[in-house]
SERO-4910 file (N, C-alpha, C, O; in steps of 0.05 Angstrom, whole numbers):
BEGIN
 pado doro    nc1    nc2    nc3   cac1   cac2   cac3    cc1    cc2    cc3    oc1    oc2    oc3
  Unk    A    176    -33    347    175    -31    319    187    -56    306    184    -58    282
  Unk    A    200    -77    317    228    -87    306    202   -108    304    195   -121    284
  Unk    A    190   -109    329    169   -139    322    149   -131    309    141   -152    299
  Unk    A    134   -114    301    124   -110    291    127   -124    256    114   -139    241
  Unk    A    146   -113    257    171   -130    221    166   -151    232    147   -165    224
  Unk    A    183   -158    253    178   -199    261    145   -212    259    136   -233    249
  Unk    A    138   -197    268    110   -216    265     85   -209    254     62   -220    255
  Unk    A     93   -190    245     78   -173    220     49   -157    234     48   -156    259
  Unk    A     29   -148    220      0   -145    226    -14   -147    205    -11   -136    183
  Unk    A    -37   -171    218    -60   -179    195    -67   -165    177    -69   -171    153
  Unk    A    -75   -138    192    -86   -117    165    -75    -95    166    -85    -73    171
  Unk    A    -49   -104    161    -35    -69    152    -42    -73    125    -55    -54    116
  Unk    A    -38    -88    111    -51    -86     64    -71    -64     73    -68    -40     71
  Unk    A    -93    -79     84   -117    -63     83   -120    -37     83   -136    -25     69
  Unk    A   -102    -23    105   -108      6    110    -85     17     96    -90     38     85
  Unk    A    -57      7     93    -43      9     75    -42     22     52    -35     45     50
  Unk    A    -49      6     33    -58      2      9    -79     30     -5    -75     46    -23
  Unk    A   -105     25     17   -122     50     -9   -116     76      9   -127     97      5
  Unk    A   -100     72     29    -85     97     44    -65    107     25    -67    131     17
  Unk    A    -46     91     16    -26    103     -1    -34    113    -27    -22    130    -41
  Unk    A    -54    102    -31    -72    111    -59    -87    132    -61    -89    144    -82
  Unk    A    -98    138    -41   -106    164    -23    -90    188    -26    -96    208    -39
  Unk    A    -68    182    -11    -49    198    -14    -44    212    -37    -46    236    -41
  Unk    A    -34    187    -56    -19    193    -85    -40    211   -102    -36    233   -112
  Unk    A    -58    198   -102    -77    220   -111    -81    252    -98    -72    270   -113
  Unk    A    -86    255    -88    -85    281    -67    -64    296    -75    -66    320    -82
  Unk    A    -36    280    -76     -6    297    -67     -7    309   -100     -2    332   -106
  Unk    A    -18    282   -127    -12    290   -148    -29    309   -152    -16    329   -160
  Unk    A    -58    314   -149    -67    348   -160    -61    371   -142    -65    394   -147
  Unk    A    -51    362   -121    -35    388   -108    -13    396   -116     -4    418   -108
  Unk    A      3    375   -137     25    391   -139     24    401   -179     40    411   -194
  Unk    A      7    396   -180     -2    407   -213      4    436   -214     20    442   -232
  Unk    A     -2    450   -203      9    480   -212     38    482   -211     50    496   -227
  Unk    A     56    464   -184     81    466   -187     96    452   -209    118    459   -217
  Unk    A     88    441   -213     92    423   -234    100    435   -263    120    434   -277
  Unk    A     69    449   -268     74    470   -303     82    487   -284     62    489   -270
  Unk    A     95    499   -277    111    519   -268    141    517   -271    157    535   -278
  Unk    A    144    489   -262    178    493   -260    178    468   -285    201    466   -293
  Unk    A    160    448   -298    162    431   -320    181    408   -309    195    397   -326
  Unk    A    183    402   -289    193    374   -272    169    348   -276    147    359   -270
  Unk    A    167    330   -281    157    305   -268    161    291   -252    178    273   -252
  Unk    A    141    297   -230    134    291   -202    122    269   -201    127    256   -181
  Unk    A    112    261   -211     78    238   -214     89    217   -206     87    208   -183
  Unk    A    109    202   -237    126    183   -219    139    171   -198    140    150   -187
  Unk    A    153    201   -196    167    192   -168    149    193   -147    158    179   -129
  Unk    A    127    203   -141    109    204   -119     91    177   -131     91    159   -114
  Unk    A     85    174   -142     78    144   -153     95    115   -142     86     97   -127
  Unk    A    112    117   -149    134     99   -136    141     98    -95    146     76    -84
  Unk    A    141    113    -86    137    125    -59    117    108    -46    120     90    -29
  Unk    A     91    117    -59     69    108    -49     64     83    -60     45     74    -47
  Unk    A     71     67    -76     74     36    -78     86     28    -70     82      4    -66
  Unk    A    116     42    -62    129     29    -43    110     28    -10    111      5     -1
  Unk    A    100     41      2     90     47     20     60     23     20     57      6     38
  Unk    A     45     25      0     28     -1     -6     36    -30      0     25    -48     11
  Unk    A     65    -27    -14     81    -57     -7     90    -67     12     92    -91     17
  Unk    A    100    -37     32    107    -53     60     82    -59     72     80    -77     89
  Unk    A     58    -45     63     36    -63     84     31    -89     79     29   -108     95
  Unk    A     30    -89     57     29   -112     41     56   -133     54     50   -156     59
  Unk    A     75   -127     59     97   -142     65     87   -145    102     89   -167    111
  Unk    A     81   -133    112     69   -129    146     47   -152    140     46   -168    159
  Unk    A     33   -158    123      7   -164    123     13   -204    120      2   -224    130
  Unk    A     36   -197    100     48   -229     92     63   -250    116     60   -273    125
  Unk    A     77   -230    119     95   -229    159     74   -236    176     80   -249    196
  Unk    A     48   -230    174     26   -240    206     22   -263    179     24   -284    192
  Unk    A     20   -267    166      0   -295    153     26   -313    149     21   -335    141
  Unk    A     53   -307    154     63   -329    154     75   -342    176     92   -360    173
  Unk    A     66   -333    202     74   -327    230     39   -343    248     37   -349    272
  Unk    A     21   -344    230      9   -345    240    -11   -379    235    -15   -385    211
  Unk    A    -16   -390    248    -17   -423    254    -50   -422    240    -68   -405    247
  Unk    A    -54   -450    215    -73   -457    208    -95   -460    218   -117   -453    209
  Unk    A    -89   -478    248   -116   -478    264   -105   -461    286    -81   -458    293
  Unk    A   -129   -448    297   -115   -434    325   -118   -455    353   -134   -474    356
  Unk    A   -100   -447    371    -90   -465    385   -113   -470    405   -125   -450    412
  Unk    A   -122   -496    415   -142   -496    439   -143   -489    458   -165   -495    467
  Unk    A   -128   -477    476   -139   -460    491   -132   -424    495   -132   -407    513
  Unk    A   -127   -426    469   -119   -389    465   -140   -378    466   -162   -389    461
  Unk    A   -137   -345    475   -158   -337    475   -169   -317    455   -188   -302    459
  Unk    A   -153   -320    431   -152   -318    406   -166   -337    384   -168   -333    360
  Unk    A   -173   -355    396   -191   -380    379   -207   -364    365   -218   -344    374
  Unk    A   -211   -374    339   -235   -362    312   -235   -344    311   -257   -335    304
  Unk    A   -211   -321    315   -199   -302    304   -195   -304    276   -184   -325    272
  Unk    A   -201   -291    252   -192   -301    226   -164   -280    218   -164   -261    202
  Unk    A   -146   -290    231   -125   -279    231   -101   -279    196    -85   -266    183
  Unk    A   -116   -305    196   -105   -312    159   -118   -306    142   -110   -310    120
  Unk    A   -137   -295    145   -160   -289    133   -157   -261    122   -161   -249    100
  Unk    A   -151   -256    146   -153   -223    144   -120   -217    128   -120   -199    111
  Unk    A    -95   -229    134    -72   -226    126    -75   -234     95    -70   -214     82
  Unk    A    -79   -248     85    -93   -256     63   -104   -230     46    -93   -220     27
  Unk    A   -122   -223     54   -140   -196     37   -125   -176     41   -129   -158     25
  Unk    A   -101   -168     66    -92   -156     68    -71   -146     44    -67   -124     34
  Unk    A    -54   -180     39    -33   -168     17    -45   -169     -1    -34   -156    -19
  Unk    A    -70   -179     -9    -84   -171    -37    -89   -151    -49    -82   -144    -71
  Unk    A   -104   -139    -30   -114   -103    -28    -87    -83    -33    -87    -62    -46
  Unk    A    -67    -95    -19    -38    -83    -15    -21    -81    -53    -11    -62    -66
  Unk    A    -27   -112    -59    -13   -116    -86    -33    -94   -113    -24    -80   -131
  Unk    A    -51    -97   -107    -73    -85   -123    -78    -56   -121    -86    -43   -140
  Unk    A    -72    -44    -95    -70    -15    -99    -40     -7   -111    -39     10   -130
  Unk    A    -19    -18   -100     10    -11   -112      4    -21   -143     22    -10   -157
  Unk    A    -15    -37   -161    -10    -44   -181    -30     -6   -199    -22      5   -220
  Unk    A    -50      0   -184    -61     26   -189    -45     45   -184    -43     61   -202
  Unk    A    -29     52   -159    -14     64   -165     12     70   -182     25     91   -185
  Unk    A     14     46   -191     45     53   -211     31     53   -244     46     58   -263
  Unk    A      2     46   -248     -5     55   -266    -12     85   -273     -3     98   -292
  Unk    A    -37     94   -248    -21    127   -251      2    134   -261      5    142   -284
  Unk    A     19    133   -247     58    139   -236     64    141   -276     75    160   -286
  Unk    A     54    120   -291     61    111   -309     46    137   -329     62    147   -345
  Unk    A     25    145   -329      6    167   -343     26    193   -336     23    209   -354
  Unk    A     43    202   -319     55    222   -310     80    220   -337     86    239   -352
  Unk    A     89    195   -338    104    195   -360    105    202   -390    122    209   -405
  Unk    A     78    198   -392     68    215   -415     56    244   -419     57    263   -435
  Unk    A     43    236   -398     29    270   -398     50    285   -378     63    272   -361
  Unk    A     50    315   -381     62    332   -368     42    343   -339     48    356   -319
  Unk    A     17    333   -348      4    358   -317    -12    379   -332    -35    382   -325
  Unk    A     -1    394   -354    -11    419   -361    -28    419   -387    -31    439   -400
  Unk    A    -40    396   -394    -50    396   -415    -82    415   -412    -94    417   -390
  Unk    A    -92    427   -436   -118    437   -429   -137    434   -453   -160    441   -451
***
């Protein structure tokens, strides 16, 4: 696990990202009945969660692209791997779903859940 942090993975953003978005969506209309029931706001905080969770891929994703060498080396057997490539779209996808999810997160603030 520890290297994993050390040397990140190319495309954790990728699966990351519309995984946690996935999520957040899901967890938020499942918890709508609990919600007007006991009149708590959930959204947010499960909003926040799951962007945090977006961001560490996103942070996994930055960790392989900054660990990882411009040209690949001549006789690796990793050559024309697009390893930056992929780390790259990774934190993008990563920054851009946490930026959808805290805009949800943010609609919870206003609305309660129970409107009809």
């Amino acid at each position: 696990m520890i290297s994993y942090l050390r040397s990140g993975i190319p495309s954790a953003g990728i699966f990351a990202g519309p995984s946690a978005w996935l999520l957040n969506t899901q967890i938020n209309y499942a918890l709508v009945p609990w919600i007007c029931a006991h009149h708590m706001r959930l959204v947010p905080l499960v909003a926040c969660v799951m962007a945090a969770l977006s961001l560490f891929g996103g942070f996994l994703s930055w960790r392989a692209y900054d660990r990882a060498s411009i040209t690949p080396q001549p006789d690796s057997s990793g050559a024309g791997r697009p390893h930056r490539f992929t780390a790259a779209t990774g934190i993008g996808m990563a920054l851009l779903f946490a930026l959808v999810i805290i805009v949800q997160g943010t609609a919870g603030i206003v609305f309660h859940g129970c409107e009809r």
